[in-house]
C-alpha positions as CSV (number, residue, x, y, z in Angstrom):
1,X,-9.2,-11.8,19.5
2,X,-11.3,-9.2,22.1
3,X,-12.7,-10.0,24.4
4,X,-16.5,-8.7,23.9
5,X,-17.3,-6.2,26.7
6,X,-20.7,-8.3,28.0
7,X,-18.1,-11.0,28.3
8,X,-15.5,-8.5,30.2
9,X,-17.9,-7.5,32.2
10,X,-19.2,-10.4,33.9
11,X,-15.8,-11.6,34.6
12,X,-14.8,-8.4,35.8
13,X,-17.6,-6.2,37.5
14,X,-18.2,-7.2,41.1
15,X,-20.1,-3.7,42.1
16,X,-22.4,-1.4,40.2
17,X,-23.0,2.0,41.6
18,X,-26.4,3.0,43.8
19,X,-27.7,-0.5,42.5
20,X,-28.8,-3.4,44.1
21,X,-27.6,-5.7,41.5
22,X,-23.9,-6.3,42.5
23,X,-22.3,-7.9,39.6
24,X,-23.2,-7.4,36.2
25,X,-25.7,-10.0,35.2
26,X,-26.8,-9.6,31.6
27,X,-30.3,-11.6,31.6
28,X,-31.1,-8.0,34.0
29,X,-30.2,-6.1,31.6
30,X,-30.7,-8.0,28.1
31,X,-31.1,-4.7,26.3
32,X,-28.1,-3.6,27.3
33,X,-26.3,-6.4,25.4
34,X,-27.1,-5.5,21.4
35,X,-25.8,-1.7,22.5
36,X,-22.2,-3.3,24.2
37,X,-21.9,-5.7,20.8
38,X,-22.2,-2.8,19.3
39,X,-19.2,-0.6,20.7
40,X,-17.1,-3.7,19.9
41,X,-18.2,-3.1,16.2
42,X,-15.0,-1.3,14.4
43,X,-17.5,0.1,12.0
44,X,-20.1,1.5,14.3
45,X,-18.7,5.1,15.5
46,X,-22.1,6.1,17.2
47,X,-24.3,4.9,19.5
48,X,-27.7,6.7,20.0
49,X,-30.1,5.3,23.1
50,X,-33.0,7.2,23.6
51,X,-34.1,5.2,26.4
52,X,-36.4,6.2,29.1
53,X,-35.0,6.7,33.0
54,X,-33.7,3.5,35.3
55,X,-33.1,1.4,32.2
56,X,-29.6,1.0,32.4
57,X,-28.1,3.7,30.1
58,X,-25.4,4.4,32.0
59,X,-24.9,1.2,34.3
60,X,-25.5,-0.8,31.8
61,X,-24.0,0.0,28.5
62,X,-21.8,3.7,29.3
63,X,-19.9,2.1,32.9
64,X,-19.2,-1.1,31.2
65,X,-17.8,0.6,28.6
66,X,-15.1,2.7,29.8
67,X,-14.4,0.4,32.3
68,X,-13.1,-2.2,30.2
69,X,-11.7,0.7,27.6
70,X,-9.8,1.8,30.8
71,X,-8.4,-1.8,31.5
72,X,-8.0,-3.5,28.3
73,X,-6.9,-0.7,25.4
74,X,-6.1,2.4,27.6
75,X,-6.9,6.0,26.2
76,X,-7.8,9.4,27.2
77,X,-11.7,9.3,27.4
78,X,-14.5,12.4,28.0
79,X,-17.9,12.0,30.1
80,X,-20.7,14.9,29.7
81,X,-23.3,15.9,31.2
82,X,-26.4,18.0,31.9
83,X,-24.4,20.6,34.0
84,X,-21.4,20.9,36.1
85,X,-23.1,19.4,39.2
86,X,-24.4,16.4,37.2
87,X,-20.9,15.6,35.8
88,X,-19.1,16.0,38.9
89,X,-21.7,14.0,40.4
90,X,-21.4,10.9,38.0
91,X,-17.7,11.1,38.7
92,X,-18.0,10.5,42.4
93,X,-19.7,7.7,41.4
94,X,-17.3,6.2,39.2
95,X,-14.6,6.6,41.0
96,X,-15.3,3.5,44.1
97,X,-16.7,1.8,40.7
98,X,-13.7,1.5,39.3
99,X,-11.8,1.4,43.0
100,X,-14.2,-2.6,42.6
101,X,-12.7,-3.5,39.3
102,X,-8.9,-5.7,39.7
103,X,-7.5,-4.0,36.7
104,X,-8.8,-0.5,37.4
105,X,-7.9,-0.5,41.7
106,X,-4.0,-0.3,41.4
107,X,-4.3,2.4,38.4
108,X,-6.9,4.9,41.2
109,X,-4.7,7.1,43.3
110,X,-5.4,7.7,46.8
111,X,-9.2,9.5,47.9
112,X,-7.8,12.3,48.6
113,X,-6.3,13.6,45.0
114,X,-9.7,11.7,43.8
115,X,-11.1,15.2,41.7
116,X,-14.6,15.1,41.0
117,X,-14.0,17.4,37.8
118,X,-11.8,14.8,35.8
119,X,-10.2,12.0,36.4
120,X,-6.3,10.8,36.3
121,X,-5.5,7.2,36.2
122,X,-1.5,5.6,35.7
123,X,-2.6,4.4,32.3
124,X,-5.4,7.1,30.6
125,X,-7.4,10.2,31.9
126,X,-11.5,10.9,32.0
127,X,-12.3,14.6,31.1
128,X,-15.1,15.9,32.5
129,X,-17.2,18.3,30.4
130,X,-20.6,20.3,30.8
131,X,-22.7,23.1,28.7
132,X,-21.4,26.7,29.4
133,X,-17.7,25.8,30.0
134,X,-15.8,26.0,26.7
135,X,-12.6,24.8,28.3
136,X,-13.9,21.5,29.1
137,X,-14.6,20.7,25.4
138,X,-11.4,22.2,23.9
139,X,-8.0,21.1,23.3
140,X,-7.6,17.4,24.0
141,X,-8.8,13.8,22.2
142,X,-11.0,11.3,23.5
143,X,-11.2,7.7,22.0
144,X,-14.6,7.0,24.1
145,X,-17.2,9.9,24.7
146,X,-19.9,10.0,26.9
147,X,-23.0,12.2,26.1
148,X,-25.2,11.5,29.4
149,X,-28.8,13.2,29.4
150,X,-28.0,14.7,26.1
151,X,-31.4,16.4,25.7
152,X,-30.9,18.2,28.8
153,X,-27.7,20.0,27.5
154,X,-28.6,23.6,26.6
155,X,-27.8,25.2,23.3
156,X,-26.9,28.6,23.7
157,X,-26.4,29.7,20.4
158,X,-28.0,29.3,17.2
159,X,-24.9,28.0,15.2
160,X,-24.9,24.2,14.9
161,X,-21.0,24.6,15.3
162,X,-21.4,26.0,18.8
163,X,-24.1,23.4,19.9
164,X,-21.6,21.6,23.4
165,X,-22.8,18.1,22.1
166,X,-21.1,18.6,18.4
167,X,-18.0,20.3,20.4
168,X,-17.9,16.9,22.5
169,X,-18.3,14.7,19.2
170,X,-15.2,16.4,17.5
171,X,-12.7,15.5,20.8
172,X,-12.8,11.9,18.7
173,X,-11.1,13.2,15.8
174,X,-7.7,11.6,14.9
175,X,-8.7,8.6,17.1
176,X,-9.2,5.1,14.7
177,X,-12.5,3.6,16.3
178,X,-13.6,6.4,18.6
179,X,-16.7,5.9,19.6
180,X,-19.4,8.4,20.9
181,X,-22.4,7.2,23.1
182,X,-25.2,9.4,23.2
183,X,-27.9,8.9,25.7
184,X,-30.8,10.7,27.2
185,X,-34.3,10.0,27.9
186,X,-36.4,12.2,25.6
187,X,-38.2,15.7,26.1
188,X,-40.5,16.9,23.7
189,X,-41.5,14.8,20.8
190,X,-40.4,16.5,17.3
191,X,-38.1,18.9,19.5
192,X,-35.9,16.4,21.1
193,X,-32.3,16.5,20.1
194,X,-32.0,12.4,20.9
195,X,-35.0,12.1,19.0
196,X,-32.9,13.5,15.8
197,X,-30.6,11.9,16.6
198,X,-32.1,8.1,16.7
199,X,-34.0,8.5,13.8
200,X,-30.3,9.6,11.7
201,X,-29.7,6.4,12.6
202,X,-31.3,2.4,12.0
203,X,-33.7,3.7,14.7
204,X,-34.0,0.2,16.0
205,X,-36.6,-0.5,18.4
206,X,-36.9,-3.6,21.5
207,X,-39.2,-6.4,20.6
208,X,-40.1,-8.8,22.6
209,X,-42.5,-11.9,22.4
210,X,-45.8,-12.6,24.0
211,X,-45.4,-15.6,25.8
212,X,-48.9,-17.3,24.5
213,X,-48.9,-15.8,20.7
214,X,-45.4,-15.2,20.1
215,X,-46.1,-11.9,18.4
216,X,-43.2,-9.8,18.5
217,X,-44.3,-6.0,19.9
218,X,-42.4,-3.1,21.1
219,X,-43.7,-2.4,25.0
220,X,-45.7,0.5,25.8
221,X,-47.9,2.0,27.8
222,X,-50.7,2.1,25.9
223,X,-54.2,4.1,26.3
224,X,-56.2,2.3,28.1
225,X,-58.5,1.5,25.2
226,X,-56.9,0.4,22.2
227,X,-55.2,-3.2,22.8
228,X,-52.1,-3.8,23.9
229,X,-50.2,-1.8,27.1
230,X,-50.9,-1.4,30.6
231,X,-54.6,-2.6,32.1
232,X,-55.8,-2.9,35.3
233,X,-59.0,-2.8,37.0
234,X,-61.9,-0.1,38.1
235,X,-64.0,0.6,41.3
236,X,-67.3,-0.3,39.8
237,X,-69.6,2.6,41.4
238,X,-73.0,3.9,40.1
239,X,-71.5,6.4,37.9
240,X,-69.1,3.9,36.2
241,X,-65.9,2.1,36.5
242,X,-63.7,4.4,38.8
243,X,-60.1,4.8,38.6
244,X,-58.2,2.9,42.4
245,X,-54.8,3.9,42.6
246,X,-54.5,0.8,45.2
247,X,-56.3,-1.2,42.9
248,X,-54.0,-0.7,39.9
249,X,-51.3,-1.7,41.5
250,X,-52.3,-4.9,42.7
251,X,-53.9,-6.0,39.7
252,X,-52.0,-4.6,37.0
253,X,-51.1,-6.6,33.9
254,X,-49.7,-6.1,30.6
255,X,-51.8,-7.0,27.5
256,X,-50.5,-8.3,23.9
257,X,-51.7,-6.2,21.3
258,X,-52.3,-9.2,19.2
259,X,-54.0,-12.3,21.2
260,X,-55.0,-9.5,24.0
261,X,-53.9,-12.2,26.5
262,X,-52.8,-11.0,30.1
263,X,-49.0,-10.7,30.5
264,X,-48.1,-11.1,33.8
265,X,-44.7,-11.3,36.2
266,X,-43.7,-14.6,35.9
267,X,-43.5,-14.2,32.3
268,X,-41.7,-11.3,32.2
269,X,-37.8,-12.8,32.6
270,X,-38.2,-15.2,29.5
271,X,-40.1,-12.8,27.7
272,X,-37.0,-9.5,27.9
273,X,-34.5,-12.2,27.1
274,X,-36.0,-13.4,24.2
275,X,-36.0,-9.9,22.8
276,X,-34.7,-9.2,19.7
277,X,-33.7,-5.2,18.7
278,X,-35.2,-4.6,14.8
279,X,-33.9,-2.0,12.9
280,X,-36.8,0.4,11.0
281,X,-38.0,-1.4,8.1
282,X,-37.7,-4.8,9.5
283,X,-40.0,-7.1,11.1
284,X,-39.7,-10.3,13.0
285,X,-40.2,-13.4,11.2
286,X,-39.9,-17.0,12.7
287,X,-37.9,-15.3,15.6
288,X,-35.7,-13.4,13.8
C-alpha cells in the first residue's frame, strides 16, 4: 500500500523553502491535508485551489507533491508559471529543497549544471514552462503538472485550444493517474480563470467551528457591519467612532456569524484543525 503523501512528508521533509517552519508540520497547515489526500486519489485527475496568497499553495500541497512523486514513483513532471522569471525563480527554489530531502540529495547533480529553466534528476526530469514560449508546452509528457498563479498566465489568443494553461493540461495525456494542480489566488470575480475553474468542480469550501457555538462557517473578512468577520475597535471622537490603524491591530478579533462571540488567538490552533472541507450542496451536521 502508499504511503499517503501528508504521511511522506513528515517523515521526509526536513526544510521548506523561504519559511520559517522547517519540517513539514500538518496541524500548520491543516488545509493543506484534504488537497494532498486528494492527489493520492486514483480517481481525482484535477486539483483546483483558488486560495488566497501565503496559504500554502505551493509549500504546502504543490512541493510535497512532486517531492515525494520524485522519490517514490519517478516520472517526467512540468511546473508553470506566471512568466519566465517566475518559473525560473520557483526552480531555484526547489532545487536546495530537494538537495534537504534523503531520497531526492544523491539524484541532484552538482550546483553548477543546476539550470534554472528545467530540471534533470538520475531518476525523472521537471520541465519548466511559461505563457509566450510554445516550446516549453510541446512535445513531451508529464505525470504531475504544476499550474502556479494560473490567473496570472495571459491568453493571447482567442481560441480555447491556444489558451498555455489547456496546452500544459494535455502534457498528461497517455499517463494513468496524471494529475494536474491548478492554483492561483483569484483576480477579478466572474472573470477569473481559477474562478471557472473551481466552480467546474465540487467547489468545496474550508469550514471551521466556533469554539463557543460550534457553528461551522467559512472565514472571511467581513464588512464591518453585518455579523461575522474581522472587528476591532474605533477612536471615539466628537464626530463618531474613528478608524486607528494602531488600534486595529491590537485589538482585533474575529467574530462568529452565529453566536457573534469574540474569536480570539488562542482559539485559533483548535479551531483550523477541527476544519472540515464541504463540498457545494453540503452542510455540516454533528461535525460532519
Amino acid at each position: 500500500m502508499a504511503v499517503p503523501t501528508v504521511t511522506w512528508a513528515v517523515e521526509n521533509i526536513r526544510k521548506l523553502p523561504d519559511s520559517k517552519v522547517k519540517t513539514y508540520e500538518p496541524t500548520l497547515f491543516p488545509h493543506c491535508i484534504e488537497p494532498l489526500n486528494c492527489f493520492d486519489d486514483p480517481d481525482i485527475r484535477i486539483i483546483t485551489l483558488q486560495w488566497g496568497a501565503q496559504l500554502g499553495k505551493t509549500q504546502g500541497v504543490a512541493l510535497p507533491a512532486i517531492a515525494k512523486t520524485g522519490a517514490t514513483n519517478p516520472h517526467p513532471m512540468a511546473w508553470a508559471d506566471a512568466d519566465e522569471k517566475a518559473t525560473r525563480r520557483v526552480i531555484e527554489r526547489i532545487w536546495p529543497f530537494f538537495e534537504s530531502i534523503d531520497a531526492l540529495a544523491s539524484q541532484c547533480p552538482p550546483k553548477a549544471r543546476q539550470s534554472n529553466g528545467e530540471m534533470r534528476l538520475t531518476t525523472f526530469k521537471i520541465h519548466g514552462a511559461w505563457p509566450k514560449s510554445a516550446s516549453s508546452a510541446a512535445d513531451y509528457g508529464a505525470f504531475v503538472v504544476v499550474l502556479n498563479e494560473a490567473d496570472k498566465m495571459l491568453q493571447f489568443s482567442t481560441r480555447a485550444e491556444a489558451d498555455f494553461r489547456n496546452a500544459m493540461r494535455d502534457r498528461m495525456a497517455g499517463y494513468r493517474g496524471a494529475k494536474c494542480l491548478e492554483l492561483s489566488t483569484p483576480s477579478v470575480k466572474g472573470h477569473s480563470w481559477i474562478e471557472t475553474r473551481r466552480l467546474a468542480g465540487d467547489n468545496r469550501r474550508r469550514m471551521v467551528p466556533c469554539p463557543h457555538c460550534n457553528h461551522f462557517q467559512e472565514l472571511r473578512t467581513g464588512n464591518g457591519r453585518d455579523p461575522g468577520g474581522v472587528k476591532f475597535e474605533r477612536v471615539k471622537t466628537l464626530d463618531g467612532l474613528k478608524f486607528d490603524a494602531q488600534l486595529a491591530r491590537e485589538t482585533a478579533w474575529y467574530e462568529c456569524e452565529k453566536c457573534r462571540k469574540k474569536i480570539e488567538e488562542k482559539h485559533r490552533f483548535a479551531m483550523l484543525n477541527s476544519g472540515l472541507w464541504v463540498p457545494e450542496g453540503c452542510h455540516v451536521r454533528r461535525g460532519k
